[in-house]
C-alpha positions as CSV (number, residue, x, y, z in Angstrom):
1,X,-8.6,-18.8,81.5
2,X,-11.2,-21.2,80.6
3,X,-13.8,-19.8,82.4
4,X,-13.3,-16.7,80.5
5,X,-13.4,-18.2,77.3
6,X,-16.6,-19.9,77.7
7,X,-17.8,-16.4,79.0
8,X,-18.7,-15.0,75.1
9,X,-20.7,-18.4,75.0
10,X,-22.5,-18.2,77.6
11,X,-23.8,-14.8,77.2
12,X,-25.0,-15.6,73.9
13,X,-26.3,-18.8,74.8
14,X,-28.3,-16.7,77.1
15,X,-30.0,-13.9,74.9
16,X,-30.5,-16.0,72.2
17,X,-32.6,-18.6,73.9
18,X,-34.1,-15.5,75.7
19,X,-35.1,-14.1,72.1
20,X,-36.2,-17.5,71.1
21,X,-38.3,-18.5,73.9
22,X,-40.0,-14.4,73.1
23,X,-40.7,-14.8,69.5
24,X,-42.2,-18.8,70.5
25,X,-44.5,-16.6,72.8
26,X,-45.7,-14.6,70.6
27,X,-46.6,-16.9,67.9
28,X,-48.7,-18.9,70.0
29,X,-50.5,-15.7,71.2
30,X,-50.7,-14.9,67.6
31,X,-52.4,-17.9,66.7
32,X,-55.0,-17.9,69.2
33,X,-55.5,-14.5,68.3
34,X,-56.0,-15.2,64.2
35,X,-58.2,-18.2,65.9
36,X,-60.9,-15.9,67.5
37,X,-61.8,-14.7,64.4
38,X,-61.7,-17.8,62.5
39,X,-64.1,-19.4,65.1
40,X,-66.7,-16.7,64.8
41,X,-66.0,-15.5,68.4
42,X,-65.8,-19.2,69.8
43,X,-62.6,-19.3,70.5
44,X,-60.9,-17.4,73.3
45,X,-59.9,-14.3,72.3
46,X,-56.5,-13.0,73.4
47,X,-55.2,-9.4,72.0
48,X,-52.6,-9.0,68.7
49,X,-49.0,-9.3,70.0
50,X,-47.7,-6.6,68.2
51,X,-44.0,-8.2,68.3
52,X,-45.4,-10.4,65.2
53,X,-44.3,-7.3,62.8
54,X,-40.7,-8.5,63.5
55,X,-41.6,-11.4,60.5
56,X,-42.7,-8.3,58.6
57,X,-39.4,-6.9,57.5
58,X,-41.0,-5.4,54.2
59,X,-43.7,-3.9,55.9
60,X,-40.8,-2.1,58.6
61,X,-39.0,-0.8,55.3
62,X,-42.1,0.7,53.6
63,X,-43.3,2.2,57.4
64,X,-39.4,3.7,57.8
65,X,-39.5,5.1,54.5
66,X,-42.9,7.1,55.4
67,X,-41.4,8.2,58.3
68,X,-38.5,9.6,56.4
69,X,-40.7,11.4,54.0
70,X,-43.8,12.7,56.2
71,X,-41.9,12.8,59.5
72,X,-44.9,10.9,60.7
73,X,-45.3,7.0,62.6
74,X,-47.9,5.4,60.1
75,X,-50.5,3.7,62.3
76,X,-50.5,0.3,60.3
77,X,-47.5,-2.4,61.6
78,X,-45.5,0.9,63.5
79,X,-44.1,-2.2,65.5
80,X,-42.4,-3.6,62.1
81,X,-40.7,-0.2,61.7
82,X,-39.4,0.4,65.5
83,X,-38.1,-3.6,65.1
84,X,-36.0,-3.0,62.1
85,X,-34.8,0.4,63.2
86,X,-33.8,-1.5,66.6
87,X,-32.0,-4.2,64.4
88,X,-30.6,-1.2,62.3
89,X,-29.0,0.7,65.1
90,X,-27.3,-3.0,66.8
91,X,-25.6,-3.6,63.8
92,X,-24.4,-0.2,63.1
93,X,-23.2,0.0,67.3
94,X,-22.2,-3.6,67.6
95,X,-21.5,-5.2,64.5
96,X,-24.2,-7.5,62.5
97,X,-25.0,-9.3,66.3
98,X,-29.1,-8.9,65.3
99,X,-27.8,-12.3,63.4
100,X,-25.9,-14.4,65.6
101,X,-27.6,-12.7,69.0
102,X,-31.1,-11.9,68.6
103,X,-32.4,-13.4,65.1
104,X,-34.4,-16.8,66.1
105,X,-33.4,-18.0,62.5
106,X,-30.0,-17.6,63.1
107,X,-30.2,-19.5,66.1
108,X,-31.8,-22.6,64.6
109,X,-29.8,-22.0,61.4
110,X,-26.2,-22.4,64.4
111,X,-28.0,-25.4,65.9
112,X,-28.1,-27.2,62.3
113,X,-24.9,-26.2,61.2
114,X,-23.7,-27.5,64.5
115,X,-25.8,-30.9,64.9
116,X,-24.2,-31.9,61.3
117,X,-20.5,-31.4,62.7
118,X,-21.4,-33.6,65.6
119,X,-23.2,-36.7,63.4
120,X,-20.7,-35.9,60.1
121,X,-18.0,-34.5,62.5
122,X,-17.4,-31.9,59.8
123,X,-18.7,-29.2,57.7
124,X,-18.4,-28.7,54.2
125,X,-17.5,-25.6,52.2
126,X,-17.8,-24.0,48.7
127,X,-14.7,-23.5,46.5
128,X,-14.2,-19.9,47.4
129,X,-15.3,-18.3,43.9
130,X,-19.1,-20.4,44.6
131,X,-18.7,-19.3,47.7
132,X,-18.5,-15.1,46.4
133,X,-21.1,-15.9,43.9
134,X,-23.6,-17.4,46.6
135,X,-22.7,-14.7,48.6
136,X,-23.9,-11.7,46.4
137,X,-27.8,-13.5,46.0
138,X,-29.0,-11.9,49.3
139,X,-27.5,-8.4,48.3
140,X,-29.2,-9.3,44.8
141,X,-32.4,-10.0,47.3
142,X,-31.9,-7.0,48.7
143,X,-31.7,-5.1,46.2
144,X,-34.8,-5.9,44.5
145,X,-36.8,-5.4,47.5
146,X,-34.9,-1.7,47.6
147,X,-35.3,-1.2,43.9
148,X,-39.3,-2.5,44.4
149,X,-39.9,0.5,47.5
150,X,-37.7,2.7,45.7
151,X,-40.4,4.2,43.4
152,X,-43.1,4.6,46.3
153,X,-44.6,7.6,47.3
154,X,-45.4,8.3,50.6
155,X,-49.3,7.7,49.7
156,X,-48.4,4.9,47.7
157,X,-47.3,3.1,50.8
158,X,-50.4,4.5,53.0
159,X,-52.6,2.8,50.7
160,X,-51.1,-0.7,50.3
161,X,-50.7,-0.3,54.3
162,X,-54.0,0.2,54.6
163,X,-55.4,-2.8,51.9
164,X,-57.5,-5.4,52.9
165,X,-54.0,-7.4,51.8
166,X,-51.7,-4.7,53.7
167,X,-54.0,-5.0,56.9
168,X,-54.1,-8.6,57.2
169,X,-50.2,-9.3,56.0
170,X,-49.0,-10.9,59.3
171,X,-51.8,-13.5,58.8
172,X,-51.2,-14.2,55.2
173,X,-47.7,-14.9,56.8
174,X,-48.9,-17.1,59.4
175,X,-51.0,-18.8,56.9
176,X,-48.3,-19.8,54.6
177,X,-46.3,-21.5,57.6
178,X,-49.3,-23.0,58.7
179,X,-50.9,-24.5,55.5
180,X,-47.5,-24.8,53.4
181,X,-47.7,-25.8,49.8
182,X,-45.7,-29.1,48.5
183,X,-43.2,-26.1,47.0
184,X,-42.9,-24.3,50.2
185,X,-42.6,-27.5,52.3
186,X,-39.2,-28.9,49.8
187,X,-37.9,-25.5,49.7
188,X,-38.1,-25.4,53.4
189,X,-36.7,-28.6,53.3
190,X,-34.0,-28.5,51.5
191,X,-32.7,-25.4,53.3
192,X,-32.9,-27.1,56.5
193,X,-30.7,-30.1,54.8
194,X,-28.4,-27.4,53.5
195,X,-27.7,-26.0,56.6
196,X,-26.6,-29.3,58.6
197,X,-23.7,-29.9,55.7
198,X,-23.2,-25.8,55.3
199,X,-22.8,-23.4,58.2
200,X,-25.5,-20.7,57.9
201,X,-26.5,-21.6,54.7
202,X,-29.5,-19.9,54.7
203,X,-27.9,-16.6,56.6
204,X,-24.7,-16.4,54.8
205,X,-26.3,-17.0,51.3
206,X,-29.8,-15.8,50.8
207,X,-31.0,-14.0,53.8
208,X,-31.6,-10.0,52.4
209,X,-32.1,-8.8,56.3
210,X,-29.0,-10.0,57.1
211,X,-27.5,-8.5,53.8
212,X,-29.0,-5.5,55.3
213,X,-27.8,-5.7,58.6
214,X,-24.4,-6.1,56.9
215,X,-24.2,-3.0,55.3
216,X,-25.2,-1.4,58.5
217,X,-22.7,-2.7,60.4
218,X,-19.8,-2.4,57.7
219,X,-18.8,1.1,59.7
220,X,-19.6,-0.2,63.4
221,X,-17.2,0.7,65.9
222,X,-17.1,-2.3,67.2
223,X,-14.8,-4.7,66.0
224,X,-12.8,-7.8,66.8
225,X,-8.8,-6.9,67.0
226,X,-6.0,-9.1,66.7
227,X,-2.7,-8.2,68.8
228,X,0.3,-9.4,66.7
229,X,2.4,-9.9,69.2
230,X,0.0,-11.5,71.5
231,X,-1.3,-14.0,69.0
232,X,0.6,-17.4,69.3
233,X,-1.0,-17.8,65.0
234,X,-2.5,-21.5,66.6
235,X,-5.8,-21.0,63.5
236,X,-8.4,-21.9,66.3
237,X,-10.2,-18.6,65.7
238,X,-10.4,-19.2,62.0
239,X,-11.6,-23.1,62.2
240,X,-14.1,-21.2,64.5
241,X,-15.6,-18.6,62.9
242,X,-19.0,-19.5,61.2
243,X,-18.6,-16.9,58.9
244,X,-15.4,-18.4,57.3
245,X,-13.4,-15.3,58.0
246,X,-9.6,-15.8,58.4
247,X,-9.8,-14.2,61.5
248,X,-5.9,-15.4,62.1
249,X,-4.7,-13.5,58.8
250,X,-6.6,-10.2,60.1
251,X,-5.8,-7.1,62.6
252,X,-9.0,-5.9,62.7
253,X,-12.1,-7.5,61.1
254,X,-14.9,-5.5,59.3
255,X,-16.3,-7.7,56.6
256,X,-20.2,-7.4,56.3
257,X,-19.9,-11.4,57.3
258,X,-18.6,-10.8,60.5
259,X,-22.0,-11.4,63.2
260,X,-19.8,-10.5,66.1
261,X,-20.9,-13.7,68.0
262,X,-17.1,-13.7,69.5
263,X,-16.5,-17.5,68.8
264,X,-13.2,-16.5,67.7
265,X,-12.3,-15.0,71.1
266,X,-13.9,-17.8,72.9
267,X,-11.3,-20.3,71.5
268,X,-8.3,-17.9,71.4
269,X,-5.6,-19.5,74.2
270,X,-3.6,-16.5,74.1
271,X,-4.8,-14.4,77.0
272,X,-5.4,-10.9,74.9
273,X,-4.3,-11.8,71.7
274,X,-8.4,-11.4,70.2
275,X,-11.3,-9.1,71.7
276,X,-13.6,-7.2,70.8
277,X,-13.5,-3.4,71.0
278,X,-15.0,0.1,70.8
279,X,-12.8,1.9,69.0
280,X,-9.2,0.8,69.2
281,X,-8.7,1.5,72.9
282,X,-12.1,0.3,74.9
283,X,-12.4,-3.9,75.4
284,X,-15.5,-5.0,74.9
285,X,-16.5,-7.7,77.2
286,X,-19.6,-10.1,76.3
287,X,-21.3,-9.2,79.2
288,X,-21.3,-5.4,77.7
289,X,-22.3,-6.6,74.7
290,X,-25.2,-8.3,76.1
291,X,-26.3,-5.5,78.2
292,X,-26.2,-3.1,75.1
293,X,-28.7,-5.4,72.9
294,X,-30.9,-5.2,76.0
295,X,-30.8,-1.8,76.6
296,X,-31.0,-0.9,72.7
297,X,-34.3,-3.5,72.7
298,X,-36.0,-2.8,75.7
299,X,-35.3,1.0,75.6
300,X,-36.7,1.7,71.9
301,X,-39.6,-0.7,71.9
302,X,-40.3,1.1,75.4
303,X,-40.1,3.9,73.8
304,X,-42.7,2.9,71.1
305,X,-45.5,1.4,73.8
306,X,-44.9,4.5,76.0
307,X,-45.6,7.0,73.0
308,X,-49.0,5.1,71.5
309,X,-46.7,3.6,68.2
310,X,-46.7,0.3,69.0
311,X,-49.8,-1.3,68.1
312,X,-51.8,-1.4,64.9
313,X,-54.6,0.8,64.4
314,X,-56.1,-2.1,63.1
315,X,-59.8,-2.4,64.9
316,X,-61.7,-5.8,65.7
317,X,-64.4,-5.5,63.2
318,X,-61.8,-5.2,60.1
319,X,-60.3,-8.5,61.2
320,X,-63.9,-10.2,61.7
321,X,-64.6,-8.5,57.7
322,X,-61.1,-10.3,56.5
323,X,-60.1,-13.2,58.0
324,X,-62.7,-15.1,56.8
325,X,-62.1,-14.5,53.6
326,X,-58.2,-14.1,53.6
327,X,-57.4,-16.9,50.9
328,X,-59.1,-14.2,48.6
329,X,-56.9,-11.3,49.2
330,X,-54.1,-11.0,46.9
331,X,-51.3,-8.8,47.0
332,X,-52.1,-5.4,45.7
């Protein structure tokens, strides 16, 4: 019995260092590729790792939005797009796991959280009417950047795409993490505080891509069950469920909150009283789970590699023209 609860655990343990040890890889290739150029050819030059668009969500939005209209892959940040659609269609299949599975934010935002019960040995909460209030800023977040694309034509996206600004917009990412202003740096900061007293502060409270991965998972068939007569109403799932859900009060949960990380049935005693399932018949181990954000990930950003949509059509010389003179490009 204990083996099988730590099972949930370890599989996640598992893919999220796996995603986090991916996106660490491809910001150093990143940086030493943004470093050719700033070197004048002196440095060694390595070639863009397109993965970088993942940090691009805006970018993915605008790119899906094209596709939508023109039926065409624009040839500026496609990655960004097949990433988000990826994230889209794991939410919708298995709940909002992009967050507590995949997202490398997530995963430093759980180690935080988690490092502040063991030196504080607890965590603190909102009153629950803060708690609603805070809650609604990243659909607030969200919906300005909806509201912002909302008005775009399908041109007017091709040409911010296509900017000197719209080109280069992974590196004026980079460059904000790597020179950070003294606001940047306490804003940072004071997140990163927030999130040892406050589980997921940044994720439950302000994150719009997790707002977004919320609404796409609010009709997932995936879900965690309770069995009534199974459940021995112990509160171990509740006091474990990062998302503050009253997991023991529930049948079936399918709040937007919900990241399907299966704490909950990792502490349950009752042998079958919690799980997650397809539908309201088919168990969904963790190792199933797993498998499908594998297959989902590997098979769709095959998909884009095999077809010719994964990498910027974004040529050498454009990056030599910019990047020297990227602290004078401002958005459009």
């Amino acid at each position: 019995m204990a083996e099988l609860a730590e099972q949930p655990l370890f599989m996640r343990r598992v893919i999220q260092g796996v995603f986090l040890a991916l996106n660490i890889w491809i910001a150093v290739q990143f940086v030493f590729f943004v470093r050719y150029f700033e070197s004048g050819g002196q440095a060694a030059q390595v070639p863009r790792p397109p993965g970088v668009e993942g940090w691009l969500p805006i970018a993915g939005l605008m790119n899906l939005k094209y596709l939508v209209i023109t039926g065409q892959i624009p040839g500026i940040h496609p990655a960004a797009m097949f990433l988000l659609l990826t994230f889209l269609i794991v939410s919708f299949l298995l709940r909002k796991a992009f967050c507590s599975w995949l997202c490398p934010v997530g995963t430093l935002s759980e180690f935080l959280w988690k490092l502040g019960q063991k030196l504080l040995k607890r965590s603190w909460e909102f009153p629950r009417w803060i708690d609603a209030i805070l809650r609604s800023l990243k659909y607030l977040l969200l919906a300005f950047f909806v509201f912002a694309l909302g008005g775009m034509t399908a041109g007017a996206i091709e040409a911010f795409q296509t900017s000197p600004y719209g080109l280069v917009a992974d590196i004026k990412m980079l460059h904000f993490f790597r020179y950070l202003s003294t606001t940047a740096a306490i804003t940072i900061g004071a997140l990163v505080v927030l999130s040892i007293f406050f589980k997921n502060f940044w994720c439950r409270y302000l994150c719009p891509y997790g707002a977004l991965m919320g609404i796409a998972a609010i009709c997932s068939p995936a879900t965690i069950r309770r069995d009534k007569n199974r459940c021995i109403e112990c509160g171990k799932c509740t006091r474990a469920c990062p998302s503050l859900l009253k997991v023991d009060a529930l049948v079936s949960i399918r709040s937007a909150e919900c990241t399907g990380c299966m704490d909950c049935v990792a502490v349950c005693p009752a042998e079958g009283a919690l799980q997650m399932s397809l539908g309201r018949r088919y168990r969904l181990a963790p190792w199933m789970l797993a498998a499908g954000l594998a297959i989902l990930f590997v098979g769709i950003v095959g998909y884009a590699k095999w077809s010719g949509s994964w990498h910027s059509a974004i040529p050498d010389v454009v990056y030599q023209q910019l990047i020297p003179h990227l602290d004078e490009l401002s958005h459009p």
